[in-house]
TORKOL-4160 file (C-alpha; in steps of 0.2 Angstrom, whole numbers, padded with zeros to 4 digits, m for minus):
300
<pt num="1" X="0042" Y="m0045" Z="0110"/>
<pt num="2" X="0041" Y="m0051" Z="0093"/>
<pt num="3" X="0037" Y="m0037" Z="0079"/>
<pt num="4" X="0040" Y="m0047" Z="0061"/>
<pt num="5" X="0037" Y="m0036" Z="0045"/>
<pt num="6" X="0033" Y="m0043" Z="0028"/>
<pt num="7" X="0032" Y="m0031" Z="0013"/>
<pt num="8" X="0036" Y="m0031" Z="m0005"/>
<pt num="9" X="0028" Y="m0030" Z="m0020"/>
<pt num="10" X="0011" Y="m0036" Z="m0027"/>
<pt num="11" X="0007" Y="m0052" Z="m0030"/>
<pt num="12" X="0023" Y="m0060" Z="m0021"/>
<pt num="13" X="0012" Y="m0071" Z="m0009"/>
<pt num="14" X="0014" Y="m0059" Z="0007"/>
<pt num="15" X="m0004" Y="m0061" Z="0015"/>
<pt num="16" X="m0003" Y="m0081" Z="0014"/>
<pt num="17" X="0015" Y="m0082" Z="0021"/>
<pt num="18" X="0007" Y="m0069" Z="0035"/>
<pt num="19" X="m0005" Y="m0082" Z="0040"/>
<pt num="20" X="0005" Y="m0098" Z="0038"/>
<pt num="21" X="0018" Y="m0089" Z="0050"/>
<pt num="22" X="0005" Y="m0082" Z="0065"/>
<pt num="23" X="m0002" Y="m0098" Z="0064"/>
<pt num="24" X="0015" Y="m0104" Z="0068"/>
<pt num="25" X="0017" Y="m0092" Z="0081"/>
<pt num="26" X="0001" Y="m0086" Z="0089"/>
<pt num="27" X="0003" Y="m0069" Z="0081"/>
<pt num="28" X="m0012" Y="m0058" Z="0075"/>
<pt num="29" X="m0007" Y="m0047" Z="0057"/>
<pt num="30" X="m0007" Y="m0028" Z="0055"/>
<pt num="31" X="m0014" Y="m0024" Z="0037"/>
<pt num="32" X="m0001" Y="m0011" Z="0027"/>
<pt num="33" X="m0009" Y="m0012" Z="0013"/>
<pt num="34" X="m0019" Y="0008" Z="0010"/>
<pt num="35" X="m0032" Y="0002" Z="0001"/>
<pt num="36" X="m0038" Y="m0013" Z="0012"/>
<pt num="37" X="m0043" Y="m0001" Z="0024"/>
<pt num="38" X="m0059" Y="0004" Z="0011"/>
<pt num="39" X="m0076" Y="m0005" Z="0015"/>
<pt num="40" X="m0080" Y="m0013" Z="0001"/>
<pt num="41" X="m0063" Y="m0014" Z="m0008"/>
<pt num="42" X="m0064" Y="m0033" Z="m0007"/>
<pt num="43" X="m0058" Y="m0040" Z="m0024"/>
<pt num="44" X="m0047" Y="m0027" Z="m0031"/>
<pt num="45" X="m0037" Y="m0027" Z="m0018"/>
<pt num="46" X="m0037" Y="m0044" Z="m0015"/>
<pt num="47" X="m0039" Y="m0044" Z="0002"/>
<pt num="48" X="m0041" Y="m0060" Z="0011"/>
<pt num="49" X="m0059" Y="m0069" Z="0013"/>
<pt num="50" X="m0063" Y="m0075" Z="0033"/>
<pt num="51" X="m0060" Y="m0093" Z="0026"/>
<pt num="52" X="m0045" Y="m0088" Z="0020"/>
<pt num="53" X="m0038" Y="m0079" Z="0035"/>
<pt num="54" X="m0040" Y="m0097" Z="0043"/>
<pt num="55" X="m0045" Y="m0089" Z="0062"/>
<pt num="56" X="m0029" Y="m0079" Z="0061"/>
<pt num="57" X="m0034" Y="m0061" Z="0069"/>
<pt num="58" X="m0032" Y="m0046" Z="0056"/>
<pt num="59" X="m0032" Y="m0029" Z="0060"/>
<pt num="60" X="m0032" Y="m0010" Z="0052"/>
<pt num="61" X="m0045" Y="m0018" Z="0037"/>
<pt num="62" X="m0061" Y="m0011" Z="0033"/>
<pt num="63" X="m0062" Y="0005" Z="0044"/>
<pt num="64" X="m0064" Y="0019" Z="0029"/>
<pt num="65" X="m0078" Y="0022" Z="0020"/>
<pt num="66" X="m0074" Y="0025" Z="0000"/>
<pt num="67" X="m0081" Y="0041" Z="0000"/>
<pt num="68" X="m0066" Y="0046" Z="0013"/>
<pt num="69" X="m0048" Y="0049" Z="0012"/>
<pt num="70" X="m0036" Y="0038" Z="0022"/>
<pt num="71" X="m0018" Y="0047" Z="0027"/>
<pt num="72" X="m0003" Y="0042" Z="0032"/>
<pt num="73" X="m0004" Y="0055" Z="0049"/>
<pt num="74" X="m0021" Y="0043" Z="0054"/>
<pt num="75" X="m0013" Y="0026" Z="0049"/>
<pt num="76" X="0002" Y="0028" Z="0061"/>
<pt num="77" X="m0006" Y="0034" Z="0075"/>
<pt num="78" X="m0020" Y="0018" Z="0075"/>
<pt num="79" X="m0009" Y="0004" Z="0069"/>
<pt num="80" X="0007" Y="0009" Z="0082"/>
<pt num="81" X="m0009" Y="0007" Z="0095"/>
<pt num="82" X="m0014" Y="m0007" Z="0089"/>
<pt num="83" X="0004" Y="m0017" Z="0090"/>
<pt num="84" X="0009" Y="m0008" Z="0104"/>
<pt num="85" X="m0008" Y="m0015" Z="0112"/>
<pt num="86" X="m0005" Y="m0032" Z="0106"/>
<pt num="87" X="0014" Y="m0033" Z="0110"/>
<pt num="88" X="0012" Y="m0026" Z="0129"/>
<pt num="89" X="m0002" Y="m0042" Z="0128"/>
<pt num="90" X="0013" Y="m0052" Z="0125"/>
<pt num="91" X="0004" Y="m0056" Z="0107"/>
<pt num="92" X="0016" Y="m0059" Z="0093"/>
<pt num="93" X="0015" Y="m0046" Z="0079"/>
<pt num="94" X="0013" Y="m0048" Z="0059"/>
<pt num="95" X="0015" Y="m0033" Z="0048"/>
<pt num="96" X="0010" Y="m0037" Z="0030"/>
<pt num="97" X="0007" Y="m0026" Z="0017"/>
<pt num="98" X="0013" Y="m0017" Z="0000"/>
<pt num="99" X="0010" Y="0000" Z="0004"/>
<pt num="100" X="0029" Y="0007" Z="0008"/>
<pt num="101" X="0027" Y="0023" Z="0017"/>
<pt num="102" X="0012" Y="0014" Z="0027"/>
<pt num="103" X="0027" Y="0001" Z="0033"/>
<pt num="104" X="0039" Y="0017" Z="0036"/>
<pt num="105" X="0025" Y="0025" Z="0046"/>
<pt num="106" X="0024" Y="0012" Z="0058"/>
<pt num="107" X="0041" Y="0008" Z="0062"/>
<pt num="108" X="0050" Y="0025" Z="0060"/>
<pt num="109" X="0050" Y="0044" Z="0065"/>
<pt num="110" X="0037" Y="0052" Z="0050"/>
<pt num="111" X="0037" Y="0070" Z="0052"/>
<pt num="112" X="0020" Y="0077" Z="0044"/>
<pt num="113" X="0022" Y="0095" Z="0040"/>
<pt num="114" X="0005" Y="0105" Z="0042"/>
<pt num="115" X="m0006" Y="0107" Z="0028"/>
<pt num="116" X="m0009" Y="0127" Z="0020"/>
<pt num="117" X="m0026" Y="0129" Z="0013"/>
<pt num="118" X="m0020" Y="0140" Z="0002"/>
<pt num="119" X="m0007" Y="0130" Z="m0004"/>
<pt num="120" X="m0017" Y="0115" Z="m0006"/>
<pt num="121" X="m0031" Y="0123" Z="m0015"/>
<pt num="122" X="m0020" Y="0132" Z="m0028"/>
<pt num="123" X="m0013" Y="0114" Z="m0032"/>
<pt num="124" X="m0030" Y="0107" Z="m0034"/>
<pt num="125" X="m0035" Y="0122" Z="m0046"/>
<pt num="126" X="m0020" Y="0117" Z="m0057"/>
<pt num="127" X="m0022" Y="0099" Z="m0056"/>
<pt num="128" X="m0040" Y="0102" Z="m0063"/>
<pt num="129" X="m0030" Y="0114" Z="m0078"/>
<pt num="130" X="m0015" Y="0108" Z="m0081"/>
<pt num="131" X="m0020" Y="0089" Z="m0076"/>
<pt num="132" X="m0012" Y="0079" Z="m0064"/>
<pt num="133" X="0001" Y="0070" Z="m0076"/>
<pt num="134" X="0010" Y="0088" Z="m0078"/>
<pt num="135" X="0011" Y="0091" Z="m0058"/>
<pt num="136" X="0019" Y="0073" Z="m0057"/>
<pt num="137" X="0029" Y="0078" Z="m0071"/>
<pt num="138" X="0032" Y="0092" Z="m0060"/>
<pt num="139" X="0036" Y="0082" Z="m0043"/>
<pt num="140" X="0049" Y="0072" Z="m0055"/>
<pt num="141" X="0059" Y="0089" Z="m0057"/>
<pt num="142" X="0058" Y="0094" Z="m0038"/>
<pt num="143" X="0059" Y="0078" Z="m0029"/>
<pt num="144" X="0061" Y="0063" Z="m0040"/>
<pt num="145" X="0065" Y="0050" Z="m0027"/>
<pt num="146" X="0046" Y="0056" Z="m0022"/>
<pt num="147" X="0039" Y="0054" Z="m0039"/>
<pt num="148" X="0045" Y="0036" Z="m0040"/>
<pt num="149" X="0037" Y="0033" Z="m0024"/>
<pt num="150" X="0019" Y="0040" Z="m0029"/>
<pt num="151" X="0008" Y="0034" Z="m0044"/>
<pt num="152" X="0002" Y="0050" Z="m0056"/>
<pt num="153" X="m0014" Y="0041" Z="m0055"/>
<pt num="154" X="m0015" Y="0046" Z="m0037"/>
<pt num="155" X="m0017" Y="0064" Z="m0037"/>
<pt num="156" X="m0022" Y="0068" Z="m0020"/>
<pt num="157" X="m0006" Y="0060" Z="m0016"/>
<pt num="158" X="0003" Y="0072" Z="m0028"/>
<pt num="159" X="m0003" Y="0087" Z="m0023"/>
<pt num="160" X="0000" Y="0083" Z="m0003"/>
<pt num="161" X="0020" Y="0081" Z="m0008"/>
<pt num="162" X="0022" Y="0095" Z="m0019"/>
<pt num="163" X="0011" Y="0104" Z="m0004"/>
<pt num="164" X="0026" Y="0099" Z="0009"/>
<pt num="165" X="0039" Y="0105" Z="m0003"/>
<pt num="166" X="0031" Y="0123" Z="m0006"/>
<pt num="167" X="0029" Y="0123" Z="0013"/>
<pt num="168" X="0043" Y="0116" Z="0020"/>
<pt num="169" X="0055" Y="0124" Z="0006"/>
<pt num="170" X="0064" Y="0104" Z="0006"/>
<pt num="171" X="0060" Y="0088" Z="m0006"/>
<pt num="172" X="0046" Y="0079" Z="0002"/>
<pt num="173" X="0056" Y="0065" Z="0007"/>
<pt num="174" X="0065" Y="0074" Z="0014"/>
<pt num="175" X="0054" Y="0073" Z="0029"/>
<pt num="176" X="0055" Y="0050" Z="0029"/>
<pt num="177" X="0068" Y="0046" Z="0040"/>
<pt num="178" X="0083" Y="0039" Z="0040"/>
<pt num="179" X="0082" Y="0020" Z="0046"/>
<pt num="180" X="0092" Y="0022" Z="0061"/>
<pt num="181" X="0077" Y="0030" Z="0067"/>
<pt num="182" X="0066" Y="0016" Z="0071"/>
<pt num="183" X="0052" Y="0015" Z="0085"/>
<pt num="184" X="0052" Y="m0002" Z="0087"/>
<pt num="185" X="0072" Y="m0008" Z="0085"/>
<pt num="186" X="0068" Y="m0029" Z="0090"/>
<pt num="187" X="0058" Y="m0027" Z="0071"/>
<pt num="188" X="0062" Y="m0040" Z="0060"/>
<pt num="189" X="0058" Y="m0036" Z="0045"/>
<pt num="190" X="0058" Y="m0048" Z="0029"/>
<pt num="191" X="0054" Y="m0044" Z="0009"/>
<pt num="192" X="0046" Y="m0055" Z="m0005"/>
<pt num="193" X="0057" Y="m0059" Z="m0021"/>
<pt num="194" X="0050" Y="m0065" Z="m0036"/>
<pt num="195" X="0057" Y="m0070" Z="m0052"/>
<pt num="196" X="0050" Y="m0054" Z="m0065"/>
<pt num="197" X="0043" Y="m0063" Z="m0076"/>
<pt num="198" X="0034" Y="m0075" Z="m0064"/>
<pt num="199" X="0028" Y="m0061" Z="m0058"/>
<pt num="200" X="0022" Y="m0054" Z="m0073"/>
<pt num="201" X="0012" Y="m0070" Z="m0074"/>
<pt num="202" X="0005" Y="m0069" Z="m0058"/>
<pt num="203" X="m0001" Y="m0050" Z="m0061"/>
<pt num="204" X="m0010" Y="m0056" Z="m0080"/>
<pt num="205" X="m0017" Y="m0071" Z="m0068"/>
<pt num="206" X="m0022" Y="m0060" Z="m0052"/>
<pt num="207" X="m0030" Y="m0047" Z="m0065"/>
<pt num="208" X="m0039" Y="m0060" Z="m0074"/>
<pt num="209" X="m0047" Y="m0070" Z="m0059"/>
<pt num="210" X="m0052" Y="m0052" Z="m0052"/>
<pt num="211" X="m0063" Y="m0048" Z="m0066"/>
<pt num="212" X="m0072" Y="m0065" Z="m0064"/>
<pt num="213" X="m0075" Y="m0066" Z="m0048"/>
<pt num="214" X="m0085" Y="m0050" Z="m0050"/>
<pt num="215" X="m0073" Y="m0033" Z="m0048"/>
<pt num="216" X="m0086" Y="m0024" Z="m0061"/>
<pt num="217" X="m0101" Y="m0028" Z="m0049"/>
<pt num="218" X="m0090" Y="m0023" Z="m0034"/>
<pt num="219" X="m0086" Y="m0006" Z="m0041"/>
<pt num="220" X="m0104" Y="m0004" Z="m0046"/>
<pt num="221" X="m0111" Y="m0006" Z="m0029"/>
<pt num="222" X="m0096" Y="0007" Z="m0020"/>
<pt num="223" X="m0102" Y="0020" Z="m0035"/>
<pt num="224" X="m0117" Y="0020" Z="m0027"/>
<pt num="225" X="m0111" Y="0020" Z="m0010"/>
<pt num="226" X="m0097" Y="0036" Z="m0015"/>
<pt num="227" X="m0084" Y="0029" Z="m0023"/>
<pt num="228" X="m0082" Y="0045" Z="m0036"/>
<pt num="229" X="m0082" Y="0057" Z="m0019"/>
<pt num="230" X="m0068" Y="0048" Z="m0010"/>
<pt num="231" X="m0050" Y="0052" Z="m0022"/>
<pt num="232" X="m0039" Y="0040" Z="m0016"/>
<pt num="233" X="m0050" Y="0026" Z="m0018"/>
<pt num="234" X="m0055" Y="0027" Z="m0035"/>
<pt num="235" X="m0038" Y="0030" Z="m0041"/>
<pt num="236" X="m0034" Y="0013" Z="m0035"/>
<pt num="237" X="m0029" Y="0000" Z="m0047"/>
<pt num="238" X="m0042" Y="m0009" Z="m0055"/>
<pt num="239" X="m0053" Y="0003" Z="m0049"/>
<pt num="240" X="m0049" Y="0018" Z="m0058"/>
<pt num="241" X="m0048" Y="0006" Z="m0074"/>
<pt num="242" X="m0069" Y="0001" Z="m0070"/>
<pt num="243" X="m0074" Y="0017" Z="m0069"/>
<pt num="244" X="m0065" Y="0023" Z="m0085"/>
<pt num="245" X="m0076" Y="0009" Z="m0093"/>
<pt num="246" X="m0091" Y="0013" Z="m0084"/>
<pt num="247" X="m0088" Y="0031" Z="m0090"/>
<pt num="248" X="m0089" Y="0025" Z="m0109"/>
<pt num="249" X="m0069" Y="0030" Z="m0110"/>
<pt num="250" X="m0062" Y="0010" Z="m0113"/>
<pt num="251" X="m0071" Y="m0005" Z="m0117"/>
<pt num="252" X="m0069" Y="m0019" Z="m0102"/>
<pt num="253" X="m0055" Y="m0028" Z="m0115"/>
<pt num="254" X="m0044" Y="m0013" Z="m0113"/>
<pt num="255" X="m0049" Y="m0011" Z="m0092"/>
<pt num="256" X="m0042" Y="m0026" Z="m0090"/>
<pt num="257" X="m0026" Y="m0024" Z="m0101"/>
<pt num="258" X="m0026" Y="m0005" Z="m0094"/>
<pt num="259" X="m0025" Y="m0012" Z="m0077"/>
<pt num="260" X="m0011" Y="m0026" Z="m0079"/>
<pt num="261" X="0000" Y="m0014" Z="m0085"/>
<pt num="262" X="m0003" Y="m0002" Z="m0071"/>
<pt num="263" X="m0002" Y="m0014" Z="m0059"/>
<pt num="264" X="0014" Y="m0020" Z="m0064"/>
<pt num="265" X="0021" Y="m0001" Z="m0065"/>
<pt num="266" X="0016" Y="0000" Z="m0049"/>
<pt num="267" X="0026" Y="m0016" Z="m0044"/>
<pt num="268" X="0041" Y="m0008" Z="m0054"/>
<pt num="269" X="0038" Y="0007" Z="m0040"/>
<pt num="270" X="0036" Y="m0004" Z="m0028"/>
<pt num="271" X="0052" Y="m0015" Z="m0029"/>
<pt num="272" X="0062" Y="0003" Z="m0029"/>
<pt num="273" X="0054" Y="0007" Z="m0014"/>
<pt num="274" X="0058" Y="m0007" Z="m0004"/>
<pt num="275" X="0075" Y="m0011" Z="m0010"/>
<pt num="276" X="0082" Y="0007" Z="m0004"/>
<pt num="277" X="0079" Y="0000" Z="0015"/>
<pt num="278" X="0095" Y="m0009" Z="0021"/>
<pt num="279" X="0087" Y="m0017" Z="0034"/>
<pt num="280" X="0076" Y="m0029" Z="0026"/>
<pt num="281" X="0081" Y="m0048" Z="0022"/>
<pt num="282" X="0075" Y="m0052" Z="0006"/>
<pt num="283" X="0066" Y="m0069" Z="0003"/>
<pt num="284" X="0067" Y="m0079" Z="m0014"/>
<pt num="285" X="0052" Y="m0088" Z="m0023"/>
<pt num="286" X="0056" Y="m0107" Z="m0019"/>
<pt num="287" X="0067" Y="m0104" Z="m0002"/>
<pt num="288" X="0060" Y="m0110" Z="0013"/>
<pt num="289" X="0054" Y="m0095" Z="0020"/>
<pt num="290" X="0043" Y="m0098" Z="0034"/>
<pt num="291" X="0059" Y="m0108" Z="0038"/>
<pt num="292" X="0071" Y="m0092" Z="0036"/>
<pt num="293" X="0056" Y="m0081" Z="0048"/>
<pt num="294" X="0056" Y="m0094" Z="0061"/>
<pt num="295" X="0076" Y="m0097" Z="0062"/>
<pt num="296" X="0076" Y="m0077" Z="0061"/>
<pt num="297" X="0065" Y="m0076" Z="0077"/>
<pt num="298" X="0074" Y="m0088" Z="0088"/>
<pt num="299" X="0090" Y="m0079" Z="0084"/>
<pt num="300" X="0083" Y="m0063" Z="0088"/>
């Protein structure tokens, strides 16, 4: 049963290399990326057009309205039915996506400590005095690791760790497994490298082509339909930047100089992720790497 996992950061050309390869192989493609999962988040998050997904079928995109809050809990559960479904169909698997702990989720043992009402609302109450930069300064101190991992802009995020670690009386990570603790051990997993400052190039490029294709219409039509309701999905990146422009707070010059440099602090998080899992094979920019996938699988 073939279960292939691309990952990596932004930008490094994981969704095409998805398709190229299950059209190679037949596969269908798990989406990893959290924010695909929004209705609506279309051009922001760059996820792939029909024509663009050339027939190849995709799954775990476009189940969430933006008003609601995805979690990690919820994704695992649906996207291990889903490849399990698939794989006991004898259909090959694609995982693709950025979103780290979403990857983790799928193939290892998350524990998800309950949530304490209490607890959670207290952090709120602070977030809303003290602001959310000073509780992530706060996660820095108490589980840095963790505040690598998780973006300041994403509060709720925030809050839920230093929940677990009030709870729990341990670091949040505490509670990711170690990689021998995988679900699904035939998983090959593979990671895209990319030159920095081609990638640097490809962020200013990505950013730019967002805003002319429409992302300022696109988050004007999820205002209306709850965007400011849901937190996670406004804290996204380009899409927290809008609304700051919307708000009156920048003009759209600096949403979009705003959101380049977000986006590539987010990479920076990104890459740390990613390189802290021994069991991925890193792909460069140039190598053939369908080549190295398909070598990969018939060794397997």
């Amino acid at each position: 049963m073939t279960l292939i996992v691309i990952g990596g950061a932004t930008a490094t050309g994981k969704s095409d290399l998805a398709v190229d390869l299950a059209e190679r192989i037949g596969a269908q493609i798990v989406n990893a990326d959290s924010m695909q999962l929004y209705r609506g988040m279309d051009i922001g998050t760059a996820k792939m057009t029909l024509d663009e997904r050339r027939g190849v079928v995709h799954h775990m995109l476009d189940l969430i309205e933006v008003s609601k809050d995805a979690n990690v809990a919820w994704y695992q559960e649906q996207a291990r039915r889903k490849i399990d479904e698939l794989l006991a169909r004898s259909i090959p698997v694609i995982v693709v996506g950025g979103t780290g702990l979403y990857i983790k989720a799928i193939l290892d043992d998350l524990n998800f400590p309950d949530t304490d009402p209490a607890v959670r609302a207290k952090l709120e109450a602070e977030a809303e005095n003290i602001g959310s930069e000073a509780l992530h300064q706060r996660l820095g101190i108490l589980d840095p690791a963790a505040a690598v991992a998780i973006p300041k802009e994403n509060v709720r995020r925030v809050i839920r760790a230093l929940e677990v670690i009030e709870i729990t009386g341990k670091p949040y990570t505490a509670n990711l497994p170690r990689e021998n603790s995988t679900r699904y051990p035939q998983a090959l997993q593979f990671g895209l490298d990319v030159d920095r400052n081609d990638l640097d190039a490809r962020v200013d490029l990505r950013v730019d082509r967002m805003f002319e294709r429409g992302l300022i219409d696109e988050v004007d039509t999820l205002i209306n339909q709850g965007l400011l309701e849901g937190r996670t999905a406004q804290a996204a990146l380009g899409y927290a930047q809008v609304i700051a422009m919307r708000a009156g707070d920048i003009s759209q010059a600096d949403a979009i100089t705003l959101t380049k440099l977000v986006t590539r602090q987010y990479i920076r998080r990104q890459e740390t992720w990613f390189r802290r899992d021994q069991r991925i094979t890193w792909l460069e920019t140039g190598s053939d790497r369908l080549g190295a996938i398909e070598k990969a699988i018939l060794n397997a």
